[in-house]
N, C-alpha and C positions, 0 to 999 in steps of 0.2 A: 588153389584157385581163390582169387579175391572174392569176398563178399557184397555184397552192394554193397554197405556200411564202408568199406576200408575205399571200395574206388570213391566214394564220395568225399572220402578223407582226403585221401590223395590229390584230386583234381584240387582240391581247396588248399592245400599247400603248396599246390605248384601256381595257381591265380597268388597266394600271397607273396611265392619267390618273384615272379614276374614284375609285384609291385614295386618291389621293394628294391629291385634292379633298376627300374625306370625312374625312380626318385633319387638315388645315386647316383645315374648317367646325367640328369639334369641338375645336379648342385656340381658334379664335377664341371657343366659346360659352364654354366651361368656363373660359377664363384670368379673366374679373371675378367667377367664380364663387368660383376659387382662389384670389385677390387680396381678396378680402370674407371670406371664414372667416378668414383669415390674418390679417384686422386684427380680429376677433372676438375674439382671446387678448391684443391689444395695451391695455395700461393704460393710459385715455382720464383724462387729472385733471378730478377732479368727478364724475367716474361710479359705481358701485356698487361696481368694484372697489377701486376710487382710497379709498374712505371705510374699506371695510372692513379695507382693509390698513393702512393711517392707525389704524385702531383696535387693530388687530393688536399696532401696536407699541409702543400703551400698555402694553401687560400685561405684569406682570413674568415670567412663563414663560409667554411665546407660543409654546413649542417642543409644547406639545400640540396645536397645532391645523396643522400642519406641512401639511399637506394643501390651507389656502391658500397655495397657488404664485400669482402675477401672470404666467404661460405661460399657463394655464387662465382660462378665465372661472367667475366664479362660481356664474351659473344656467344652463342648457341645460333653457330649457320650463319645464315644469312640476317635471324635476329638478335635483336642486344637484350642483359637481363638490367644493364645499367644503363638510367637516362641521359641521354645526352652522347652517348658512344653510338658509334657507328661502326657496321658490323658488314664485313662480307668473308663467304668461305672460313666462318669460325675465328678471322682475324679481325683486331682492328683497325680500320684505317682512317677515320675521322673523331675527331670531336664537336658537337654543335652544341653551347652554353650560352645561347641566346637571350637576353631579357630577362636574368634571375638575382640582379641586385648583387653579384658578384664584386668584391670588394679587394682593395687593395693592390701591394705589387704582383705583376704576373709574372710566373718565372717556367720557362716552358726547358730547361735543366732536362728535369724525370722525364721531357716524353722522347727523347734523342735513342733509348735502345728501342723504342717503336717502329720496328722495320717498313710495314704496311702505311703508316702515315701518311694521308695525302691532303686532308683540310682539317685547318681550323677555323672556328667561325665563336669569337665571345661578343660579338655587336651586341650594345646596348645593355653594357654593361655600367659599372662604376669604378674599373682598375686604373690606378693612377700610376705616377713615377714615369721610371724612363720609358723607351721603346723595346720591349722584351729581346734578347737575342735568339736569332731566328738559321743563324750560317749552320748549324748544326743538323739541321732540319732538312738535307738535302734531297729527300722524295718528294716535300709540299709542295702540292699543286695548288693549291688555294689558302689564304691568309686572309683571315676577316676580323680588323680590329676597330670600325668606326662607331664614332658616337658611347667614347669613353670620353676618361679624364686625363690619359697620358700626356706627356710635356717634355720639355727640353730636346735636344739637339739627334740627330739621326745619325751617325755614322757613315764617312763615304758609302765604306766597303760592309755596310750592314746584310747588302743582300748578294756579294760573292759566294759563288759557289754551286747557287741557286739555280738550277741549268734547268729544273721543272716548275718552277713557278709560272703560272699561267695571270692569277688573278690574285691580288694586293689592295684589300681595301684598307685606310687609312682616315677616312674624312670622319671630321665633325670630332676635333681632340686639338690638343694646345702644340705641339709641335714647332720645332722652328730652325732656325739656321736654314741652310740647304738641303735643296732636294737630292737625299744623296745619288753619287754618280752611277752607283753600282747597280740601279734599276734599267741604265739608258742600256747597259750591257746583256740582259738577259736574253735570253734568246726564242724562246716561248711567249714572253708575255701579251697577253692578250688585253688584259685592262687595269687600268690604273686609277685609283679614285684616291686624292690629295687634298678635297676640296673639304676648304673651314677649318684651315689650320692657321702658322702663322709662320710658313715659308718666307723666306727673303732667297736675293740674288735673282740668276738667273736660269732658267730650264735646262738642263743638262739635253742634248740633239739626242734622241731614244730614234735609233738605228732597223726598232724590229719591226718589220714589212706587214707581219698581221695584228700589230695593234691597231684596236678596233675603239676601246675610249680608253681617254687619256683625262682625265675632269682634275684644273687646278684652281677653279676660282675662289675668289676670298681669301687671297691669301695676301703678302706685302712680296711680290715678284715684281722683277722689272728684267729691262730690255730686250731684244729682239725676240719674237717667237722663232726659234728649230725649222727650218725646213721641211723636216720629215712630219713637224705634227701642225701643219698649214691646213692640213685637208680635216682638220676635225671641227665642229661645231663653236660657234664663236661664243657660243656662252659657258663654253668649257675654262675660258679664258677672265671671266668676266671676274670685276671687284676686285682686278690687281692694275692699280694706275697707272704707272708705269711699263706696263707690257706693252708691245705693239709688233707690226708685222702683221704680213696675213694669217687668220684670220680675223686681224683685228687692224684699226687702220697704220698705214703706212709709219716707221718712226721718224722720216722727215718730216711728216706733220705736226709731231709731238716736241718738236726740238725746244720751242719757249714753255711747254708745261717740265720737262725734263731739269730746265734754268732753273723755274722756279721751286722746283723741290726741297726742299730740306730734312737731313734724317737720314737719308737712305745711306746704306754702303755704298762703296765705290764699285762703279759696273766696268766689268774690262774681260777680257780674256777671249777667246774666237767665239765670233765671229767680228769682236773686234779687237784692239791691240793685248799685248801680252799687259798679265797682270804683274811683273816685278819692277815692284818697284814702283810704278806711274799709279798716275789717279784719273780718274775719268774725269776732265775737268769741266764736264755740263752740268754737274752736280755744285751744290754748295758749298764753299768750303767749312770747315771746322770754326767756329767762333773763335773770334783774337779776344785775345785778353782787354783788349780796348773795351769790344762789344760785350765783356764780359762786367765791365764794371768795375775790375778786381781793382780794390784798394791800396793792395801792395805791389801794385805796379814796381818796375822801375823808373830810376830817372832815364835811360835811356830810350827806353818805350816810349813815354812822355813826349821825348826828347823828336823821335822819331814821327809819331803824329802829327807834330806842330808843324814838321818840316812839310811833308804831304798835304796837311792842310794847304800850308803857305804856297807851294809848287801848286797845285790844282787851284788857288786864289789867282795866283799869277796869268795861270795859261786861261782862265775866264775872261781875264782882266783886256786879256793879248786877242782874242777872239773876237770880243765886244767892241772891242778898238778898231779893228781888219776891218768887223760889220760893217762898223758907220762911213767906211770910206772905201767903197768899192772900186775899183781898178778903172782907170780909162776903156772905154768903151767896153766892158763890159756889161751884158746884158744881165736884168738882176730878174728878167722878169720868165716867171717859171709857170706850165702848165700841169694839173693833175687831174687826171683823168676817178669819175666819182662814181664812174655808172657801176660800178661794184657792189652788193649787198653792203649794208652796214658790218656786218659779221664778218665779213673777208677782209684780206688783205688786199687796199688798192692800189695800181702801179703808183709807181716815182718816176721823179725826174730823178738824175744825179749825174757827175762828172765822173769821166775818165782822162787821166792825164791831163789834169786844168782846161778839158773842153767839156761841153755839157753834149750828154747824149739823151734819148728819150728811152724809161724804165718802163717796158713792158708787164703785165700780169706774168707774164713766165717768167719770170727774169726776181720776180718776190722770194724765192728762195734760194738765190745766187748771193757769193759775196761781189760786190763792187769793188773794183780796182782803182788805187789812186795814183798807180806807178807803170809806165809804158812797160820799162827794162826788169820786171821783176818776173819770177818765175810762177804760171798761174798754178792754183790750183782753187777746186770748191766745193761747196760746202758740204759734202758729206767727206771729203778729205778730211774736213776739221771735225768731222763727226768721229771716224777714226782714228783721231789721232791719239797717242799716248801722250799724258800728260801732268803735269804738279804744278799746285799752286806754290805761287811766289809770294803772295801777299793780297791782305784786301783795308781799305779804305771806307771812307765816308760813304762813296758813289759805288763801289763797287767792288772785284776780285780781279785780281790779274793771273793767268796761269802761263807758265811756260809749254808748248804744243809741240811734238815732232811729228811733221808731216812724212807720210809713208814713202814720199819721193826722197827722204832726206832732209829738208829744209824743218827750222826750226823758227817759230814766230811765237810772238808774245800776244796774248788776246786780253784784252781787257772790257771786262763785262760790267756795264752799267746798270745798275737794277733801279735806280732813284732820279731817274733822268724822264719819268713816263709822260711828264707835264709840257716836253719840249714837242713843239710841233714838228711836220714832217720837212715842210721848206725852211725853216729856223734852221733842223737840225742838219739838213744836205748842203745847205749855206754854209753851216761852218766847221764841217767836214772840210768840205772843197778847199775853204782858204788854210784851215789846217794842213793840208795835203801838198799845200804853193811853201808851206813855213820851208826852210833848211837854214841849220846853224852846227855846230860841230858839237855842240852840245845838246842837242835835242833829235831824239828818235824820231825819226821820220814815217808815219803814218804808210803802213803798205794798201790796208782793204778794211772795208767795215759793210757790217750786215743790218738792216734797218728794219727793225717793226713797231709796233707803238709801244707792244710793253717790255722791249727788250733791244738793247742796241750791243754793238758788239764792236768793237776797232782792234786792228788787227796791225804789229808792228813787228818789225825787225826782234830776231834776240841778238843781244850784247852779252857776252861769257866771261863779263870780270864780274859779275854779282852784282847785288845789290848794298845799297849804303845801311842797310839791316844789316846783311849777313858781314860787313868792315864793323861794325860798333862792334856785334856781340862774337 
């Protein structure tokens, strides 16, 4: 029989085995608990951290974001241990490097094994160079690179591929060329911001039903606004001159600021004629070597001038001559109508087929006919048409035009002619119109306003006494 003594012992051996079991059950659970956090901090290659730190060391002063350690994981949950990551369900799927003085070329390479990926956001930054390659990136729903210092040309196909891109910021950077095509294609996108660059050409027709803004101004765009982006805010469009279309005005109104342009590329392609090859010819031609001054001309060139001069002295000469002796009974005496604002266009008088008719206000943006038997067509025909210059002069540029019926006419554009009045210059249209010789092109139509006249002739398809010298 135990003693007190010994059962007191015993109970106290069995309270120590107990302990000593219970501290053993729990280093058994807890050690793969300890052993799994502990490779949680460890940089797996390939993994989120692996990429992000990869990207890290593209940047020329990475020392801002110092708070990506490779000790740490990047996401815990729903939050980040590194600034500027964005974290859901322990993955990452955003970056936001807003406003931290960030420098140099961006190279978004490292972040392509980033599955979760869905925005980036560097606005208001300082990264320069090209436009980063972004095709790789095919889960980004959002792209935020405005109000850098990026520059040069965009690639059609920059954003092929892109099937979840919703939003593309781009504004307030040096950019230029064309607005690539491969945006009009996406199928998601919701908005577009382009504005305060230095875009040329024209708006590629962006096809998708829920874009919502589309913002290009200040940029050097031109011709017709898209159809489908008519319905957006007109000062989405504003501080590019040459744009028109709803919602900005009409481009047959803009037809004499278009004349007067200089600089721009050639505008062509649908929605108006194809671009091979032709020139848009409302635009200005390319400086001749006349206008250029050049010293080492040739003599043919020279040669070539003098002649043009002397021809265009001639047909003044022959004009002047017509004036002073007007036709038996013909009437010389012409009405024009004044009640017009000073700022508008107001009607004409002018002849068709050597009889006079009276030029309505409506009738100010028609061409006039000088020939019964000619085939009509107008003025937004010649707006479409494809075209190349043939040559320019003193007075002006001549372009060869094919009208979309077929017919091909020669237009030649007066720019130095603003000082002739309106009844001078329909007076000697008309008798011009009566001229026929076997050697002189016969006048078909001419378009009249005060700072821009236009006459419009036959083409002839043996060339020109240019294209026989050289």
């Amino acid at each position: 029989m135990l003693t007190w003594e010994s059962q007191v012992r015993l109970a106290s051996n069995t309270a120590l085995t107990k302990k000593l079991a219970f501290i053993t059950f729990l280093i058994i659970v807890l050690c793969p608990a300890i052993m799994v956090m502990s490779q949680e901090h460890k940089v797996v290659p390939g993994s989120d951290a692996d990429s992000l730190l990869r990207f890290k060391d593209t940047l020329a002063n990475a020392s801002v974001i110092s708070s990506w350690d490779p000790s740490t994981a990047p996401c815990k949950r729903k939050s980040s241990n590194w600034f500027g990551v964005l974290c859901f369900a322990g993955h990452v799927w955003g970056l936001q490097l807003e406003g931290m003085g960030l420098t140099g070329k961006l190279d978004l390479e490292p972040l392509t094994p980033i599955k979760d990926l869905r925005t980036l956001s560097f606005m208001n930054n300082n990264f320069d160079g090209a436009m980063p390659s972004v095709k790789k990136l095919v889960s980004l729903k959002s792209l935020y690179l405005s109000n850098n210092r990026f520059t040069g040309e965009i690639s059609a196909d920059a954003f092929d591929g892109m099937h979840h891109l919703k939003k593309l910021l781009l504004a307030n950077n040096a950019f230029r060329g064309k607005v690539p095509s491969s945006l009009a294609s996406l199928p998601l996108l919701l908005e577009v911001r382009l504005n305060g660059n230095q875009f040329q050409g024209a708006i590629p027709d962006f096809k998708q039903k829920d874009l919502k803004l589309a913002s290009f101004e200040n940029n050097d765009l031109e011709g017709p606004i898209p159809e489908s982006l008519r319905n957006m805010d007109p000062g989405s469009f504003a501080g590019n001159k040459d744009l028109c279309d709803p919602p900005l005005s009409s481009c047959s109104k803009y037809i004499l600021n278009i004349l007067k342009n200089s600089g721009n590329k050639d505008l062509c392609d649908p929605p108006l004629s194809s671009c091979s090859g032709d020139s848009w010819f409302f635009l200005d031609p390319p400086p001749s070597s006349t206008e250029k001054k050049n010293k080492s001309s040739s003599f043919y060139t020279i040669a070539i001038l003098l002649i043009v001069i002397g021809v265009i002295l001639v047909i003044i000469s022959l004009v002047k001559c017509l004036s002073a002796y007007p036709s038996a009974g013909q009437d010389r005496t012409y009405k024009f109508s004044y009640d017009q604002p000073a700022d508008t266009e107001r009607a004409a008088e002018s002849v068709t087929s050597y009889t006079t008719r009276r030029v309505t206000v409506q009738d100010q943006d028609k061409l006039l006919f000088l020939q019964e038997d000619i085939q009509r067509f107008d003025l937004q025909d010649l707006l479409r048409a494809s075209a190349e210059v043939l040559g320019s002069g003193c007075f002006g540029a001549s372009y060869k035009a094919g009208i979309s019926s077929g017919k091909t006419v020669v237009v030649k554009r007066y720019k130095h002619m603003n000082n002739v009045g309106r009844d001078e210059f329909h007076e000697h249209i008309r008798r011009l119109g009566k001229l026929s010789h076997p050697n002189l092109l016969p006048l078909v139509a001419y378009y009249y306003r005060r700072e821009e006249k236009l006459l419009i002739a036959e083409f002839m398809p043996n060339r020109s006494l240019a294209s026989h010298l050289h």
